[in-house]
C-alpha positions in Angstrom: 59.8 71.6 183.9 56.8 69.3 183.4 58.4 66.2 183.5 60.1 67.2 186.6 57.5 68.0 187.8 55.6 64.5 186.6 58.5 62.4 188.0 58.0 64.3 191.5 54.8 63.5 191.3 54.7 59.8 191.0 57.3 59.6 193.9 53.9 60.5 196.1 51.1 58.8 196.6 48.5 60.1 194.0 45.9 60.7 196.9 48.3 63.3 198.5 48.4 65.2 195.0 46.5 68.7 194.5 43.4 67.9 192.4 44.7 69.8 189.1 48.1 67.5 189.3 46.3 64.5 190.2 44.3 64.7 187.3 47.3 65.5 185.0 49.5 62.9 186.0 47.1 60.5 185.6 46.3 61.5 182.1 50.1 61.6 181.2 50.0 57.4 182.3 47.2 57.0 179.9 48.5 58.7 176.9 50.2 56.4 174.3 53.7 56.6 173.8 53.3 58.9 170.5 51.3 61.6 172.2 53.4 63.2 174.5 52.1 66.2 176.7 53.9 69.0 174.9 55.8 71.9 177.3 54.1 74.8 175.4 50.9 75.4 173.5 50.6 78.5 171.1 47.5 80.2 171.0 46.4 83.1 169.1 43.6 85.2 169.5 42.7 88.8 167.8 44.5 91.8 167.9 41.3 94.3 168.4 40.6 94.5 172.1 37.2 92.7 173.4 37.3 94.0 176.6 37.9 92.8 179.4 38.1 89.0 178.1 40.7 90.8 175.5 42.6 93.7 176.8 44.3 96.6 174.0 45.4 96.3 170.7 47.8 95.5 168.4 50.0 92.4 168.4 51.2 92.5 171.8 49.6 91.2 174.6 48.5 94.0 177.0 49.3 94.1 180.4 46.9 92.5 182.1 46.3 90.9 178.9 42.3 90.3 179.9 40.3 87.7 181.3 40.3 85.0 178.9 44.4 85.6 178.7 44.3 85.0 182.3 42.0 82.0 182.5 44.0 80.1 180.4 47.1 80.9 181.6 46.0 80.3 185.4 44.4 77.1 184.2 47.2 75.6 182.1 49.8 76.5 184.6 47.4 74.4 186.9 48.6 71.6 184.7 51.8 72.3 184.5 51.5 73.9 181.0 53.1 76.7 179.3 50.9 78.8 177.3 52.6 81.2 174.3 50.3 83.9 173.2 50.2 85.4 169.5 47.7 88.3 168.2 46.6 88.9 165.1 43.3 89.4 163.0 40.6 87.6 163.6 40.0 85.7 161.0 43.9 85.1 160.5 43.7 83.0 163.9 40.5 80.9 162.5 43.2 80.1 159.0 46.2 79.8 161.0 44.2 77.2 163.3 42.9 75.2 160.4 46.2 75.3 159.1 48.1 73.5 162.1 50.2 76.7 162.5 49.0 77.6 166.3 47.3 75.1 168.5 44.7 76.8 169.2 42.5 80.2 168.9 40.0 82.4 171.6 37.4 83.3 172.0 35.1 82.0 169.4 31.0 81.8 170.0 30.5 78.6 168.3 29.8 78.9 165.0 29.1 75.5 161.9 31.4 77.4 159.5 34.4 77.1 162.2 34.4 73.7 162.5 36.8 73.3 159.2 38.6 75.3 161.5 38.9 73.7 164.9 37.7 71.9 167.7 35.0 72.6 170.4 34.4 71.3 173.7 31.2 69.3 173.3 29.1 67.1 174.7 26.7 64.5 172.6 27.7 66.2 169.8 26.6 69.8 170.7 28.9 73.1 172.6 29.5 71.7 176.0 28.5 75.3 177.6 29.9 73.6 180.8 33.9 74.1 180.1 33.1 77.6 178.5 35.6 80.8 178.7 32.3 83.2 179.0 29.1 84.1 177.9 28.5 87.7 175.9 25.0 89.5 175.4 25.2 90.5 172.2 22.8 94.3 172.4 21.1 96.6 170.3 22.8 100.5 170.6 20.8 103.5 169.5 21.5 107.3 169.2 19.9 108.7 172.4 15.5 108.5 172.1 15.9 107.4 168.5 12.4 105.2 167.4 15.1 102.1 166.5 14.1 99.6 168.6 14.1 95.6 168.9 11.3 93.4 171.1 12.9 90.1 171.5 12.0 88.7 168.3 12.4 92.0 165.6 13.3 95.2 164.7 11.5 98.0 164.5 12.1 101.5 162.4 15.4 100.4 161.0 15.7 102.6 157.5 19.7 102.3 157.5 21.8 99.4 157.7 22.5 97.8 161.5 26.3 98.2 162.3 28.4 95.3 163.6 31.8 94.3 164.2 33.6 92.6 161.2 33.8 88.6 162.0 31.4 88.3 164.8 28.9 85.4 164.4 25.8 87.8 165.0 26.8 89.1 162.0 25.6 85.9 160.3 22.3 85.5 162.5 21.6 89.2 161.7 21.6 88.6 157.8 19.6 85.3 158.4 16.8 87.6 159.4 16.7 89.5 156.8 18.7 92.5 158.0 21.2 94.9 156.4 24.2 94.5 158.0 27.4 96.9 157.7 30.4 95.5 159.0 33.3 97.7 160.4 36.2 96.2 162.1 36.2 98.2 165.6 33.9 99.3 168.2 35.2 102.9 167.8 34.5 102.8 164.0 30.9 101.6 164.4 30.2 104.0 167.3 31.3 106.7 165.0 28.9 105.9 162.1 26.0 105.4 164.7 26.6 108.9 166.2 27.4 110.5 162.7 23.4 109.0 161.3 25.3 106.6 158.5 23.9 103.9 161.2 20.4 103.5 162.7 22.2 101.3 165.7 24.8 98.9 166.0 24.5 95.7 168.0 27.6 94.2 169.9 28.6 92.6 173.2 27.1 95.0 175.5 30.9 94.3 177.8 33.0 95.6 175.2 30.8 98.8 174.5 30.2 99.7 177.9 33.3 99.9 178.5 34.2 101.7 175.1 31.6 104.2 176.0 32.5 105.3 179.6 36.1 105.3 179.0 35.2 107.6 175.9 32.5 109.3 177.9 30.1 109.3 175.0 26.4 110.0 176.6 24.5 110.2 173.5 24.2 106.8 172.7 22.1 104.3 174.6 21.8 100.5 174.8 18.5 99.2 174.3 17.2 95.7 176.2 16.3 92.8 176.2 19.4 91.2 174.5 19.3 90.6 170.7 21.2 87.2 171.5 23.4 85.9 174.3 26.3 83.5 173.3 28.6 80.8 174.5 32.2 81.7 173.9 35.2 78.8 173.7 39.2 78.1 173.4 38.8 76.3 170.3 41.9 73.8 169.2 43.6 72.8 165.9 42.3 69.7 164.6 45.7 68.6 163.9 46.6 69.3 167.6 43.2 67.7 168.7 43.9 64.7 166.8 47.5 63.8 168.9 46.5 65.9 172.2 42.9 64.8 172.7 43.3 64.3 176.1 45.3 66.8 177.3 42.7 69.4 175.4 39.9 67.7 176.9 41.7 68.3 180.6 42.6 71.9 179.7 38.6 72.0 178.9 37.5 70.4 181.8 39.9 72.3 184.2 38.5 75.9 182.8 35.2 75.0 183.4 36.0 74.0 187.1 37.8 77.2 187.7 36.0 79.4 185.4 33.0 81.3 187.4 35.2 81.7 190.8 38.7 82.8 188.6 36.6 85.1 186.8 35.4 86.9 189.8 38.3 87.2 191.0 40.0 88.5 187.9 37.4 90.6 186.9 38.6 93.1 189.7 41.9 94.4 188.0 39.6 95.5 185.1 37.1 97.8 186.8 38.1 101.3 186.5 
């Protein structure tokens, strides 16, 4: 399909070419010989729903799969590009990546420990926050009126550990400050321990739980501002796919960025309730 596609494509003038094509068929003349644009990239990303960038659980995709699912797919087919998805746990898709068993793995806040893993979009050497999937504020939850609380730069009357979801990078940034941290793997899990007093709060991505806790209608729990962080999340690649596709990652890159903000908006309908 793609090199059809390719071959109709330099029959016409490259001027008369939609942007996104343009832009591929000219990369496909400047690759070498040995790195070919392949037909289908495999991508994995987790199995626990993060919504709406990640939509259900389990290892199926859900249908509509979520925003970043979407993204991707709208801005590979741009390209001409086939996208297979594959779930599993989180940290399974950061092996599998640095492995050179899928091609690449959503949606990861950058983080130094993932780079044995994969590659990030950058720019002079730092997160290019330009060809992003999204950005998450990353909040501090509280049973309802509880004296927890956190001013921008600490917390306040924590005598129990801080929840937080198993493998998310604020786990890391929590600890560096000195806090106790208990991890649990879902949003459900760490809600529960909040609301049952074996938490003082539970920080997370204030999208995920807002959505948890109106589709649960749970009213005893409130979300506390300003943000405890805000985060930069990417499509991260193998480096074994990075090292023969450099190109055609950094177009895929490029190409989310350009369509990301307008996509999103658009997308973003089919997930409001």
């Amino acid at each position: 399909m793609l090199s059809a596609l390719l071959k109709r494509s330099c029959q016409r003038p490259l001027c008369l070419l939609p942007p996104a094509l343009f832009c591929l068929t000219l990369l496909c003349c400047l690759l070498p010989t040995a790195q070919a644009v392949p037909l289908t990239l495999t991508l994995a990303y987790a199995d626990i729903e993060s919504f709406p960038y990640q939509a259900g659980n389990g290892i199926e995709p859900a249908n509509p799969p979520g925003i970043a699912v979407e993204l991707i797919q709208q801005a590979a087919a741009d390209l001409g590009i086939k996208v297979n998805f594959l779930r599993m746990p989180g940290r399974r898709v950061l092996s599998e990546m640095e492995e050179g068993h899928v091609d690449g793995g959503f949606i990861y806040s950058y983080n130094s420990d993932r780079i044995r893993s994969g590659v990030y979009p950058l720019l002079e050497g730092k997160p290019d926050r330009s060809r992003r999937l999204a950005t998450l504020h990353y909040v501090l939850y509280r049973r309802m009126h509880d004296k927890v609380s956190w001013d921008g730069s600490q917390f306040s009357h924590l005598s129990t550990p801080l929840g937080a979801n198993t493998g998310y990078s604020v786990v890391a940034d929590l600890r560096r400050q000195g806090v106790n941290v208990e991890e649990a793997r879902s949003t459900a899990q760490n809600i529960q321990k909040l609301r049952s007093g074996r938490l003082d709060a539970y920080v997370a991505q204030a999208i995920v739980v807002d959505a948890y806790l109106a589709g649960a209608k749970i009213t005893d729990i409130e979300k506390i501002a300003p943000p405890v962080s805000s985060k930069d999340y990417f499509l991260m690649f193998s480096h074994q796919f990075y090292a023969s596709n450099s190109q055609l990652a950094e177009a895929l890159w490029k190409h989310l960025g350009e369509i990301r903000d307008r996509a999103t908006e658009q997308l973003a309908k089919r997930y409001q309730d």
